[in-house]
C-alpha positions in Angstrom: 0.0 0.0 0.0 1.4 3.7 -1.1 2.3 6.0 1.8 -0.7 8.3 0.6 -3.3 5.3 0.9 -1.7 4.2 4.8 -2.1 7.8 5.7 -5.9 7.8 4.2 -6.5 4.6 5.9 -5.5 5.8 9.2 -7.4 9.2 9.0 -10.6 7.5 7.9 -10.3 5.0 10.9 -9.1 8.0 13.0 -12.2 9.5 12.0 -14.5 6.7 12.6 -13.2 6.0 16.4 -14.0 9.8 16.8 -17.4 9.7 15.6 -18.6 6.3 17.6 -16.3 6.9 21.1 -15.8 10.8 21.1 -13.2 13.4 20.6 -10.0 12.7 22.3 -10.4 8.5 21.7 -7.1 8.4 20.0 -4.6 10.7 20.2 -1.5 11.3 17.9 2.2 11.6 19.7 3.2 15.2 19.9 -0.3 16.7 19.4 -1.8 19.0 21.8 -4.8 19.7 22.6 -7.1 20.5 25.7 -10.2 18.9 26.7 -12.8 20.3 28.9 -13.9 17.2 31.3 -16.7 17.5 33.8 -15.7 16.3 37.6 -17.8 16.4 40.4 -16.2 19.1 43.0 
């Protein structure tokens, strides 16, 4: 498989774990990002 169609493969599956689980299911090395959780004080 080309490099183009592993990193399609991976964004669509990427994609799909977001849409059924929720943003920050998988997260890629390096990236950054900050989720507001709710806790119970």
């Amino acid at each position: 498989m080309a490099k183009d169609g592993r990193e399609k493969a991976l964004d669509v599956a990427l994609a799909n774990l977001t849409k059924r689980f929720g943003e920050g299911t998988v997260m890629r090395l390096g990236e950054a990002t900050h989720l507001q959780v709710e806790t119970i004080p």
